[in-house]
N, CA, C and O atoms as a CHARMM CRD file, in Angstrom:
* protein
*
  352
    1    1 UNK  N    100.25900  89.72100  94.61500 PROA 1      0.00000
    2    1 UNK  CA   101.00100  90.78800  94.01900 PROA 1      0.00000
    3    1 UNK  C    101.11200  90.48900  92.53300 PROA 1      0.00000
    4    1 UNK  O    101.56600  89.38200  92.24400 PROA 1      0.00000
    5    2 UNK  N    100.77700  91.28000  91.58300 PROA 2      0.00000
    6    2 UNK  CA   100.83200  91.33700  90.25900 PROA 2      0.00000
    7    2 UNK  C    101.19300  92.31200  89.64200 PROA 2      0.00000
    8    2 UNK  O    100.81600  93.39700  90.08500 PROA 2      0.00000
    9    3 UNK  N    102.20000  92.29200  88.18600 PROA 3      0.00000
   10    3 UNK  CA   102.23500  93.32100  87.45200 PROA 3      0.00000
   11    3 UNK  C    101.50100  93.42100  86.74000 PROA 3      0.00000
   12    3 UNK  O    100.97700  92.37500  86.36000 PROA 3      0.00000
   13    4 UNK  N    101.06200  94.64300  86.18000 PROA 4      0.00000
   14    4 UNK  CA    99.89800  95.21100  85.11400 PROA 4      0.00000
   15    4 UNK  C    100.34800  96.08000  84.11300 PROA 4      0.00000
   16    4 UNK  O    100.96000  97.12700  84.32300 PROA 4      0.00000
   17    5 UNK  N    100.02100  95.60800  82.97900 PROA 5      0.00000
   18    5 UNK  CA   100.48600  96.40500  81.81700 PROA 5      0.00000
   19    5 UNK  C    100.50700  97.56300  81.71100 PROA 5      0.00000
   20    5 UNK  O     99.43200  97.99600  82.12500 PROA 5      0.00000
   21    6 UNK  N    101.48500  98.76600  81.19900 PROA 6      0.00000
   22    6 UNK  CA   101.46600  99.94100  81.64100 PROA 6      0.00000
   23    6 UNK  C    100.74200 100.78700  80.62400 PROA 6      0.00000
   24    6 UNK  O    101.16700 100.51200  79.50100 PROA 6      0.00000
   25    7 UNK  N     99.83700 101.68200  80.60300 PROA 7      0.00000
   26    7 UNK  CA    99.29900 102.28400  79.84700 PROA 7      0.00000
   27    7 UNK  C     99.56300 102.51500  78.02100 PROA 7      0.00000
   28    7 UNK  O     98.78600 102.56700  77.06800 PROA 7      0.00000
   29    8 UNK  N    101.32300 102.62900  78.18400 PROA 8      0.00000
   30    8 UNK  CA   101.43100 103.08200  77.32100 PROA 8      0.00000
   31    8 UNK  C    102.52400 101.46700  76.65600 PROA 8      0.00000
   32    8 UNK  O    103.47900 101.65300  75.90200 PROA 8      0.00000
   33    9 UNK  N    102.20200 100.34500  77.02400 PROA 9      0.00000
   34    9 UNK  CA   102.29300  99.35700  76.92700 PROA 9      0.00000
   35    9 UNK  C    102.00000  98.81100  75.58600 PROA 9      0.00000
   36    9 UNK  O    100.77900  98.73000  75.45700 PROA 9      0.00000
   37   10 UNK  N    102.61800  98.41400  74.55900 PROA 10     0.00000
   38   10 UNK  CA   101.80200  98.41200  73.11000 PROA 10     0.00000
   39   10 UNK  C    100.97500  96.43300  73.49500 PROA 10     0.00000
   40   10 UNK  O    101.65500  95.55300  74.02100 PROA 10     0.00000
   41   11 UNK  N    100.45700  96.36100  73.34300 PROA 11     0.00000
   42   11 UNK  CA    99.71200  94.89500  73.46600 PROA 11     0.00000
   43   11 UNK  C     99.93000  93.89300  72.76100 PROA 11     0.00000
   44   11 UNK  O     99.50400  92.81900  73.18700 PROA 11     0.00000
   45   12 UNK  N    100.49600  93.91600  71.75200 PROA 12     0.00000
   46   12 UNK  CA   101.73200  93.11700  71.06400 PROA 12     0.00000
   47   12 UNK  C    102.46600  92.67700  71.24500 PROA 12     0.00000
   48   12 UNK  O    102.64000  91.53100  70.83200 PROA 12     0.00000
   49   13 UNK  N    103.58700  93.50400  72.17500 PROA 13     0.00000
   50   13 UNK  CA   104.64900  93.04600  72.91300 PROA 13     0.00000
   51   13 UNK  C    104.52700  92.67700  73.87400 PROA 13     0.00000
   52   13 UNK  O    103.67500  93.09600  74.65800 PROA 13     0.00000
   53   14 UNK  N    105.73700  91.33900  74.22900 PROA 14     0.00000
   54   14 UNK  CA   105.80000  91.32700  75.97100 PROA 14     0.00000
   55   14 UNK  C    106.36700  92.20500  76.78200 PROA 14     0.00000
   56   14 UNK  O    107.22800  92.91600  76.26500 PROA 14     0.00000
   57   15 UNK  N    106.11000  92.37900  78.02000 PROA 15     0.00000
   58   15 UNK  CA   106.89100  92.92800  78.80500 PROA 15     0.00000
   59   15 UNK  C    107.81800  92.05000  80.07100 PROA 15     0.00000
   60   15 UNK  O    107.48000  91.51900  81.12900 PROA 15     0.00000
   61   16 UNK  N    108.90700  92.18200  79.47900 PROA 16     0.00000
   62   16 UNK  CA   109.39300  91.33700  80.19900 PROA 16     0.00000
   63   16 UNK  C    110.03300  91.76900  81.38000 PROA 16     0.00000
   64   16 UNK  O    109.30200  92.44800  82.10000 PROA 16     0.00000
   65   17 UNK  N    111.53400  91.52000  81.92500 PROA 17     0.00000
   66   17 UNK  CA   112.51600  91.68800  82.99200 PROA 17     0.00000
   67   17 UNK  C    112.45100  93.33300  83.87500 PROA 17     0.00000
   68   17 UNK  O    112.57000  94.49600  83.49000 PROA 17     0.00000
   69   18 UNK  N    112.33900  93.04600  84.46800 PROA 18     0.00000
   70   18 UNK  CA   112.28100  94.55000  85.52900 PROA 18     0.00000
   71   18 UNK  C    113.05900  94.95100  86.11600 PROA 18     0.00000
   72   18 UNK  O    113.62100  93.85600  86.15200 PROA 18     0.00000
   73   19 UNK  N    113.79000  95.64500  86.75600 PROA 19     0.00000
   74   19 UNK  CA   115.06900  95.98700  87.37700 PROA 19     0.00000
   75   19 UNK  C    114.37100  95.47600  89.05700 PROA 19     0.00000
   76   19 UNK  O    113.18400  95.65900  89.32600 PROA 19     0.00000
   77   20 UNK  N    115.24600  94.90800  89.92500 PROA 20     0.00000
   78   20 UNK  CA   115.18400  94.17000  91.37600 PROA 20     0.00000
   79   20 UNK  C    114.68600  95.44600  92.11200 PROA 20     0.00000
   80   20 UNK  O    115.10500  96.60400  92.10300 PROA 20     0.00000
   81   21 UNK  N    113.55100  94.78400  92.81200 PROA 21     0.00000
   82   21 UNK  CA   113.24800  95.69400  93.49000 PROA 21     0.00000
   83   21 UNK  C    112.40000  94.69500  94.58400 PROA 21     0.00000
   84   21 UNK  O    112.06000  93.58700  94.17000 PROA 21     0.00000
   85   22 UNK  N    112.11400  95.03000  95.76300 PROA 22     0.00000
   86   22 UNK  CA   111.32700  94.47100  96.66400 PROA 22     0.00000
   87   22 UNK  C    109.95400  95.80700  97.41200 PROA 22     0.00000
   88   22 UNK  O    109.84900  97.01000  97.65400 PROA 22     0.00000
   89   23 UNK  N    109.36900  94.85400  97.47500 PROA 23     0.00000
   90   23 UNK  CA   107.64100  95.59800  97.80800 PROA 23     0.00000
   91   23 UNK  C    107.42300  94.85900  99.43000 PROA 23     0.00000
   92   23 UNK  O    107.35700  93.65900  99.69700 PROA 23     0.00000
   93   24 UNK  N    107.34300  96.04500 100.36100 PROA 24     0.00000
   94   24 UNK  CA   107.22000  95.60400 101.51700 PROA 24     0.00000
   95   24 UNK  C    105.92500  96.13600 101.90600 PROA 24     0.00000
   96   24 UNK  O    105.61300  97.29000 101.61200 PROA 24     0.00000
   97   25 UNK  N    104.70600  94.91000 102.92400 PROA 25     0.00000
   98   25 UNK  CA   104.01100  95.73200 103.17700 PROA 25     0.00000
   99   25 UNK  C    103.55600  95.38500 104.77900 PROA 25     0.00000
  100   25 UNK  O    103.37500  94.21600 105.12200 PROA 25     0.00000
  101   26 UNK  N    103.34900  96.80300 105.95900 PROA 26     0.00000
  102   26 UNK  CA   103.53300  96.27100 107.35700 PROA 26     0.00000
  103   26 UNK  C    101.74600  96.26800 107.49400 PROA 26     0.00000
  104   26 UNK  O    101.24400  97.07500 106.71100 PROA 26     0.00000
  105   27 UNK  N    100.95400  95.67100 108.16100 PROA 27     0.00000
  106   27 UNK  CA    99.78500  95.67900 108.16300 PROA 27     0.00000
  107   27 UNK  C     99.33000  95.71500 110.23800 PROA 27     0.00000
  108   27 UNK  O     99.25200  94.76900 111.02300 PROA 27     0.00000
  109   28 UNK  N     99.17200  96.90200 110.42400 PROA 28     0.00000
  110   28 UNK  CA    99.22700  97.35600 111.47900 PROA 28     0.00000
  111   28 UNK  C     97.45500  97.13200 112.37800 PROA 28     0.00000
  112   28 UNK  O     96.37700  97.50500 111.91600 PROA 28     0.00000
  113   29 UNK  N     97.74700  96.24600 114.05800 PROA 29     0.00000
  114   29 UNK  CA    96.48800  95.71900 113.77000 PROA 29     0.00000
  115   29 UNK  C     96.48200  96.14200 115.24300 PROA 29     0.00000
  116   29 UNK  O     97.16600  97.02800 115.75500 PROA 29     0.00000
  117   30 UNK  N     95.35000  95.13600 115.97600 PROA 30     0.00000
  118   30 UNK  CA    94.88500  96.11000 117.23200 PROA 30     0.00000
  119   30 UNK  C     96.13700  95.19500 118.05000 PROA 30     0.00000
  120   30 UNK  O     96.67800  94.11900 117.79600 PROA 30     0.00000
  121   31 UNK  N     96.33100  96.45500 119.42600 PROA 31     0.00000
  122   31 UNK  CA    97.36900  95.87500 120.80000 PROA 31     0.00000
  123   31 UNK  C     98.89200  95.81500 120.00600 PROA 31     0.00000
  124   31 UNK  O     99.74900  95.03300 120.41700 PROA 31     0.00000
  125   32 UNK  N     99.16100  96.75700 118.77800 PROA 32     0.00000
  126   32 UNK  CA   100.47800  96.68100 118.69200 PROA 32     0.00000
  127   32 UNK  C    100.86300  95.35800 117.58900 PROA 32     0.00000
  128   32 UNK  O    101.96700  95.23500 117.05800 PROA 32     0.00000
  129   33 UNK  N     99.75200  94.46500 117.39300 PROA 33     0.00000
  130   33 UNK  CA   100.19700  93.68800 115.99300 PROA 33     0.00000
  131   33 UNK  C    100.51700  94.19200 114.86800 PROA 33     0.00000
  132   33 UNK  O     99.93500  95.09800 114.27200 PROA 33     0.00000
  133   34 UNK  N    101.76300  93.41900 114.44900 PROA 34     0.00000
  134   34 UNK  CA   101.45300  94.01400 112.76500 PROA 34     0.00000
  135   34 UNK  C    102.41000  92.51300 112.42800 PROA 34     0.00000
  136   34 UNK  O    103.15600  91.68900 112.95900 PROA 34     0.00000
  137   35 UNK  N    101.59300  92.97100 110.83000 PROA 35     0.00000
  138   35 UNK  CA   101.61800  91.71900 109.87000 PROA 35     0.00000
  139   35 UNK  C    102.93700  92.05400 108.83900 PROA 35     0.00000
  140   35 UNK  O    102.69900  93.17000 108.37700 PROA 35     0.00000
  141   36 UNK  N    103.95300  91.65700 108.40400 PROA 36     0.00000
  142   36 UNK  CA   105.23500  91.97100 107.81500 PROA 36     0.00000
  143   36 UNK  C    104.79200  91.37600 106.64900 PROA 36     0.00000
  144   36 UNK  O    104.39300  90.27100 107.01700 PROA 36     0.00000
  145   37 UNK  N    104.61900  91.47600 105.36400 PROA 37     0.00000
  146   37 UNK  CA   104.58800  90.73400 104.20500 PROA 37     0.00000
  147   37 UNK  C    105.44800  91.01800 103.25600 PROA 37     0.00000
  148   37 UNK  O    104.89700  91.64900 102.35500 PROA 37     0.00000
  149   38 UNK  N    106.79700  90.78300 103.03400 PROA 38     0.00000
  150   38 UNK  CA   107.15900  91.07000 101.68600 PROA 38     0.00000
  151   38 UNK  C    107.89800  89.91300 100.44900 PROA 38     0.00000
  152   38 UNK  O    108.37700  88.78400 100.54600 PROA 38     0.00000
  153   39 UNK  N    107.70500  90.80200  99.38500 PROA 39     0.00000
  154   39 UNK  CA   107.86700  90.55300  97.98800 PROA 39     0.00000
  155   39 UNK  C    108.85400  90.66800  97.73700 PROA 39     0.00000
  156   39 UNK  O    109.55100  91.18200  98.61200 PROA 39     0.00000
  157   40 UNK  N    109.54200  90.27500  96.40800 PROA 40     0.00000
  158   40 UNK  CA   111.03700  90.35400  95.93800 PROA 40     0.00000
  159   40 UNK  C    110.96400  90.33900  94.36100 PROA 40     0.00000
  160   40 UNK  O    110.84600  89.27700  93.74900 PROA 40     0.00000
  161   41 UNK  N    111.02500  91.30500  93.86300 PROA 41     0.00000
  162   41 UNK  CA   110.48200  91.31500  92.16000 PROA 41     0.00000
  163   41 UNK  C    112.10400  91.60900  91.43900 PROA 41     0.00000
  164   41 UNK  O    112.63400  92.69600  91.21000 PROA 41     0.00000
  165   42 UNK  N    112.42600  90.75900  91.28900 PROA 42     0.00000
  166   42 UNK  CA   113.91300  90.40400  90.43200 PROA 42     0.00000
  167   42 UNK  C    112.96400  89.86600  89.03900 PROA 42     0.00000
  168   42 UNK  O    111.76500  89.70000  88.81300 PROA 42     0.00000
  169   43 UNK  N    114.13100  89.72100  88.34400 PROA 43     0.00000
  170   43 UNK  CA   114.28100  89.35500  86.76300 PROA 43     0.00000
  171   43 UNK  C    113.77500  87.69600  86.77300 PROA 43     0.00000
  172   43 UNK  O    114.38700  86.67000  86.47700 PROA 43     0.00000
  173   44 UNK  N    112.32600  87.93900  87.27000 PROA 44     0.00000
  174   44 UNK  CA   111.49800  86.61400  87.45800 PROA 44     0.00000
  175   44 UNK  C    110.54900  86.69000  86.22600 PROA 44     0.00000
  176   44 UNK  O    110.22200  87.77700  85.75100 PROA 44     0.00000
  177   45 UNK  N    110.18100  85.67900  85.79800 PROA 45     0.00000
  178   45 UNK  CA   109.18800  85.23000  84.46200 PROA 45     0.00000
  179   45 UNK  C    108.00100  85.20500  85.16200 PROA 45     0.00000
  180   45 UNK  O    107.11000  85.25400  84.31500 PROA 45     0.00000
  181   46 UNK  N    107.49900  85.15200  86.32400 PROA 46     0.00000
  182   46 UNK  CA   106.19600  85.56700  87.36600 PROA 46     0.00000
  183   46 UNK  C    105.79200  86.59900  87.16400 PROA 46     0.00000
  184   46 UNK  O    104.68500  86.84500  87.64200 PROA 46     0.00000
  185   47 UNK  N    106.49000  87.66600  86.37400 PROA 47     0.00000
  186   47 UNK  CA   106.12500  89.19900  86.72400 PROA 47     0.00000
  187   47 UNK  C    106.44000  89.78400  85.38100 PROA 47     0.00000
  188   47 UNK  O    106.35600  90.98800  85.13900 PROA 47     0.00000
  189   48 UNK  N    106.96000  88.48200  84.16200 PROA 48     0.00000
  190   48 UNK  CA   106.96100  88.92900  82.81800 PROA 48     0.00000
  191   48 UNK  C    104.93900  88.93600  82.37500 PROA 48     0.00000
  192   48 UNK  O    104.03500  88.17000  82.70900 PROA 48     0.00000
  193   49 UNK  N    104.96500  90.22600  81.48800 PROA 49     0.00000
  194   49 UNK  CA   103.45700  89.87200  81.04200 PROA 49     0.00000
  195   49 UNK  C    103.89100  88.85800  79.56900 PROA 49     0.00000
  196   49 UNK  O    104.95900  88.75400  78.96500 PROA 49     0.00000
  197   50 UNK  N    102.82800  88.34800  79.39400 PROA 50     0.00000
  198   50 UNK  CA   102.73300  87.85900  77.74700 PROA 50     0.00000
  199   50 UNK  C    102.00900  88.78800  77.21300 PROA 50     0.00000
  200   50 UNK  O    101.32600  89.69900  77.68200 PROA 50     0.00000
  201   51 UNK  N    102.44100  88.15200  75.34400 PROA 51     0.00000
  202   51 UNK  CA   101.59300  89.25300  74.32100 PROA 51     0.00000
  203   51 UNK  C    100.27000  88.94400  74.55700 PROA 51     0.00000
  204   51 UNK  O     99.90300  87.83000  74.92900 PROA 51     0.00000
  205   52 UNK  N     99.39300  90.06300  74.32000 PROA 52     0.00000
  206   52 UNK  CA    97.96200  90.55500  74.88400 PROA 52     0.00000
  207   52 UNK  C     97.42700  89.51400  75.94200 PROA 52     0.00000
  208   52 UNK  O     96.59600  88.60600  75.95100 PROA 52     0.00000
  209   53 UNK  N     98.30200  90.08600  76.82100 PROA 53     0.00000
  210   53 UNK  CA    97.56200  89.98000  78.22100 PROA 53     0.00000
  211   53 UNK  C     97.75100  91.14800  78.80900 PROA 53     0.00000
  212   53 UNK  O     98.64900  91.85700  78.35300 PROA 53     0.00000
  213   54 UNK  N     97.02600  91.59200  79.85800 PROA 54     0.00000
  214   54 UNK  CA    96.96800  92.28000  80.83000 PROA 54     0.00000
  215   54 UNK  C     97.97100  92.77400  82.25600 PROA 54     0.00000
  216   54 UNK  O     98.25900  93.83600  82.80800 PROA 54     0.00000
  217   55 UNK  N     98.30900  91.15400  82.46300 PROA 55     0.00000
  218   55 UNK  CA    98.17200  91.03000  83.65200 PROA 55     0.00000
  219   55 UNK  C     99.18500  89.62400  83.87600 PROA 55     0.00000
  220   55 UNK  O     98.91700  88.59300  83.25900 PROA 55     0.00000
  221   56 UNK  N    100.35000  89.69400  84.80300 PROA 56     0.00000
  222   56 UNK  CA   101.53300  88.78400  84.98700 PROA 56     0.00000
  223   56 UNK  C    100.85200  87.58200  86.13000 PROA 56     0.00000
  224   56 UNK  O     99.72200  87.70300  86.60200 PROA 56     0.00000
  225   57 UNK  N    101.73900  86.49100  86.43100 PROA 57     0.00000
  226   57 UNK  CA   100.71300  85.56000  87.11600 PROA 57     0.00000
  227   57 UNK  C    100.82000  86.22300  88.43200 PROA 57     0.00000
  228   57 UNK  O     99.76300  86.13900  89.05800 PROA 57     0.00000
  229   58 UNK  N    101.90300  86.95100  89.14400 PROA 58     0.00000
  230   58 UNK  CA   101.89100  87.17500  90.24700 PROA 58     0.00000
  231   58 UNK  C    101.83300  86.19600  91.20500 PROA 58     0.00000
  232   58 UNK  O    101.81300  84.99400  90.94000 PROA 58     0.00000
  233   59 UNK  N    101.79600  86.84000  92.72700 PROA 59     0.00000
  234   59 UNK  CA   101.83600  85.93700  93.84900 PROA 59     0.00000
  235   59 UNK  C    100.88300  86.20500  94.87100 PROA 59     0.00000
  236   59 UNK  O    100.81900  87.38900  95.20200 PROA 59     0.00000
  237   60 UNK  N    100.19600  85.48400  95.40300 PROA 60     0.00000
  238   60 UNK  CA    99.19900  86.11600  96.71700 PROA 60     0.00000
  239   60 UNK  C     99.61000  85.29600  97.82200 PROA 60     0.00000
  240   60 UNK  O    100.06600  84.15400  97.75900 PROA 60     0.00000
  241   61 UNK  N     99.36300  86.13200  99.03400 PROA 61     0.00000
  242   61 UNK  CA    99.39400  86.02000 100.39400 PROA 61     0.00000
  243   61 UNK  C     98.23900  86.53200 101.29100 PROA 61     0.00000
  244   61 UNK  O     97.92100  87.67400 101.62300 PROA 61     0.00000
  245   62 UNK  N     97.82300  85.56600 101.51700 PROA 62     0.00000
  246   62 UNK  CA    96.46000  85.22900 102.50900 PROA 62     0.00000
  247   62 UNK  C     96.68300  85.60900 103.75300 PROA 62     0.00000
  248   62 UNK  O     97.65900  85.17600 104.36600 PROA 62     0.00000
  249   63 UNK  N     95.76100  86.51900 104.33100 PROA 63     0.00000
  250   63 UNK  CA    95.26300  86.69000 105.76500 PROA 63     0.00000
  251   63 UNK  C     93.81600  85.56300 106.32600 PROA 63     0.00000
  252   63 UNK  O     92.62400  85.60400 106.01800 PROA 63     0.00000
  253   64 UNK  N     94.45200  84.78500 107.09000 PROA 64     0.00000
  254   64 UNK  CA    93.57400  84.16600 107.23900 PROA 64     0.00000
  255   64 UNK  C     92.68200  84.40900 108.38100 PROA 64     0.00000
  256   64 UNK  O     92.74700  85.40100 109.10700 PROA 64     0.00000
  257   65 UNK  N     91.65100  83.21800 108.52200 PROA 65     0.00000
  258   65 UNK  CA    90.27400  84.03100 109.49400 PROA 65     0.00000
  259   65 UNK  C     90.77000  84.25600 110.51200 PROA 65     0.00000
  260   65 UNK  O     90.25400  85.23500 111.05200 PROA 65     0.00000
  261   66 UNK  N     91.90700  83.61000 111.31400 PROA 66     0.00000
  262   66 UNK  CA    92.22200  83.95000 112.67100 PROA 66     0.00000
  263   66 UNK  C     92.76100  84.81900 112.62300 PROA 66     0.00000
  264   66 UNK  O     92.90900  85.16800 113.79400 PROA 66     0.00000
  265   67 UNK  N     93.15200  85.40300 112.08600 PROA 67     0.00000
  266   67 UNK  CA    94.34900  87.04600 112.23700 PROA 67     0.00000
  267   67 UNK  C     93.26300  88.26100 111.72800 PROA 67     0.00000
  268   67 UNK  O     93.59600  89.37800 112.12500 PROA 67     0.00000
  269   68 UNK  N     92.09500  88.22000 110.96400 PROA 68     0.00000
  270   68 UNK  CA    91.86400  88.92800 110.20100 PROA 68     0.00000
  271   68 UNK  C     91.13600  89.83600 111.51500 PROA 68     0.00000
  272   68 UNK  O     91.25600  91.03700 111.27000 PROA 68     0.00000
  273   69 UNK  N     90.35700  89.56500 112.94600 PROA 69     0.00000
  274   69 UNK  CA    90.42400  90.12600 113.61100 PROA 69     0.00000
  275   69 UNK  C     91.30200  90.60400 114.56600 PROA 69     0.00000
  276   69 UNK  O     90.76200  91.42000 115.31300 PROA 69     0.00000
  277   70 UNK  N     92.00600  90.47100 114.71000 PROA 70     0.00000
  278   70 UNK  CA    93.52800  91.19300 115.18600 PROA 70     0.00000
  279   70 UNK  C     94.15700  92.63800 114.48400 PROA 70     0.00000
  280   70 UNK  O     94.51800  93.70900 114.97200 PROA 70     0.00000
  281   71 UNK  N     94.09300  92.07700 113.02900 PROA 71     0.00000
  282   71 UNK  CA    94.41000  92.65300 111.81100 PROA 71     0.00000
  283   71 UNK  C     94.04500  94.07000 111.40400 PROA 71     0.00000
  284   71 UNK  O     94.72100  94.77000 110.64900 PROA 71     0.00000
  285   72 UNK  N     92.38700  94.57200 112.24700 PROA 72     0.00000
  286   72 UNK  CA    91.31300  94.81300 111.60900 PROA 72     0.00000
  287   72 UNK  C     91.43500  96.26200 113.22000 PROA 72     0.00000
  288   72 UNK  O     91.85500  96.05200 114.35700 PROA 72     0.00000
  289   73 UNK  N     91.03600  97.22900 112.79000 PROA 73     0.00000
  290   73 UNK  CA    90.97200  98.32600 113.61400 PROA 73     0.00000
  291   73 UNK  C     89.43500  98.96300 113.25400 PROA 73     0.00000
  292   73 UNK  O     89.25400  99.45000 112.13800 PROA 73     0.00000
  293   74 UNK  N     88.39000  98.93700 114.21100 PROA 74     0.00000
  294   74 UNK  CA    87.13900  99.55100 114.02200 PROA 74     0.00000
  295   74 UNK  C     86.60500  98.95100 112.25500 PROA 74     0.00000
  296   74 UNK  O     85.74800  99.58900 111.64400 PROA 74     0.00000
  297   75 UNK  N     87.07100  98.05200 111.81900 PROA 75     0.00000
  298   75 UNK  CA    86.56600  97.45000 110.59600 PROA 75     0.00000
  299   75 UNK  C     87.78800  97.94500 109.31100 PROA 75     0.00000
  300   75 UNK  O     87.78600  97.62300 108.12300 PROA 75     0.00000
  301   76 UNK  N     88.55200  98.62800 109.89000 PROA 76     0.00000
  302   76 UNK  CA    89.71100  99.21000 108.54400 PROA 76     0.00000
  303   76 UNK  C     90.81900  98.63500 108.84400 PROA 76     0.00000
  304   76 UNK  O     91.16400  98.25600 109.96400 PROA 76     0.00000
  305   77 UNK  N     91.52800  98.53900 107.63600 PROA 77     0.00000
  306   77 UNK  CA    93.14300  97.62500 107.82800 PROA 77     0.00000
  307   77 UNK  C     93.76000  99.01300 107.26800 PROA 77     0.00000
  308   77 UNK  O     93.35900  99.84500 106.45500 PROA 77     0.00000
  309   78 UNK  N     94.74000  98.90300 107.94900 PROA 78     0.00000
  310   78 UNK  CA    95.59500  99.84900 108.22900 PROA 78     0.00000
  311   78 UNK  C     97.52300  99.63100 107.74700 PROA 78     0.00000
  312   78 UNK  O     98.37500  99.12800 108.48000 PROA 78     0.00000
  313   79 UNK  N     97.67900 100.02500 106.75000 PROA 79     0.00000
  314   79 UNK  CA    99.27700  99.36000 106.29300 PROA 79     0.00000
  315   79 UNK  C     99.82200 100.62700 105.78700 PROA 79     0.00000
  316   79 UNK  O     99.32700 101.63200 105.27600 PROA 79     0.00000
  317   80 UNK  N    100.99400 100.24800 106.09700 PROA 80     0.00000
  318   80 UNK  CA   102.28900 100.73100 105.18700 PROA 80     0.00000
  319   80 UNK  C    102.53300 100.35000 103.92900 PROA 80     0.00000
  320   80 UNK  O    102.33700  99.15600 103.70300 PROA 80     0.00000
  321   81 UNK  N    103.10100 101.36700 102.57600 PROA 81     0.00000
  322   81 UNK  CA   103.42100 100.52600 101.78900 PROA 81     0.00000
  323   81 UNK  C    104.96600 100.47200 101.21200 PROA 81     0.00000
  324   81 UNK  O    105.05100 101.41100 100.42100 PROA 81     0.00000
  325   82 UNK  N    106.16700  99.79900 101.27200 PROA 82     0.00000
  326   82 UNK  CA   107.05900 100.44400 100.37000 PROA 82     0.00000
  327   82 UNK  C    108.13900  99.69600  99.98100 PROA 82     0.00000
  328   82 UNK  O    108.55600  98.68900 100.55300 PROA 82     0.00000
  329   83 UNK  N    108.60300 100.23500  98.95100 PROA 83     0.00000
  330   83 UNK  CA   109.15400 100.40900  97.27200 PROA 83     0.00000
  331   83 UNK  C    110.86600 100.48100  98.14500 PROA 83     0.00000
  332   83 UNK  O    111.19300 101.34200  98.96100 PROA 83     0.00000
  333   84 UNK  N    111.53700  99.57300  97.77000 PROA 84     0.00000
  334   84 UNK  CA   113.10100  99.51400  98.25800 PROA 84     0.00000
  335   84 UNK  C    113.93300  99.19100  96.19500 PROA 84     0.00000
  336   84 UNK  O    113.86200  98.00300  95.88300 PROA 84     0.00000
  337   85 UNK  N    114.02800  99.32900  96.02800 PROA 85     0.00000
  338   85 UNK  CA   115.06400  99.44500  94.24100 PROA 85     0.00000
  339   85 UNK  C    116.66700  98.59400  95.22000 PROA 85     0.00000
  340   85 UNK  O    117.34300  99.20900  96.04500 PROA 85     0.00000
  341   86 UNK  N    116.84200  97.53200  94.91800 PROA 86     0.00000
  342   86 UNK  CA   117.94200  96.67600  95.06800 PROA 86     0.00000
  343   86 UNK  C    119.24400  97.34800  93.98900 PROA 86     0.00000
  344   86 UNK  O    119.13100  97.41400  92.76500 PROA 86     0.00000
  345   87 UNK  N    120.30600  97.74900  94.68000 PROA 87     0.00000
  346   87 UNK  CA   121.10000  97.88300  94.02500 PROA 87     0.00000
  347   87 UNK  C    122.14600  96.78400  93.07000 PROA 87     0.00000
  348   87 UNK  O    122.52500  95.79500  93.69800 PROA 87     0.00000
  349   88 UNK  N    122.50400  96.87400  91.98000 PROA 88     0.00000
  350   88 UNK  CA   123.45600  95.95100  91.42900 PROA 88     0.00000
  351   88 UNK  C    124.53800  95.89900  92.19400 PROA 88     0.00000
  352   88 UNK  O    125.47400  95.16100  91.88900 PROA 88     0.00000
């Protein structure tokens, strides 16, 4: 999971602190599996960009080889995606 500079982003500046929010994603697989993955994007320096960069370090989460057929419906992965805004 990574943030990406926003279009109208000047490249000079950083972009820093974001308002809390969490990114959930369900990854729906064959016989009723599904894969739960979520994120938590608070006022973390992981998800600040630096000046002219692109692109924040972010976080990844691996499906590995044993799940990836489980995972996998006629060759397509199949997920949910969503956006929860944490209240103060």
């Amino acid at each position: 999971m990574f943030r990406y500079r926003g279009k109208y982003d000047h490249e000079m500046n950083s972009v820093r602190k974001t308002k809390d929010f969490n990114f959930k994603i369900h990854v729906f697989g064959k016989n009723g599996k599904i894969k739960n993955v979520d994120f938590d994007f608070g006022n973390d320096d992981d998800y600040s960009i630096p000046n002219h960069e692109f692109i924040s370090k972010g976080i990844y989460e691996n499906i590995n080889n044993g799940e990836i057929g489980s995972l996998t419906v006629d060759g397509y992965v199949h997920l949910h995606c969503y956006f929860n805004k944490v209240d103060d």
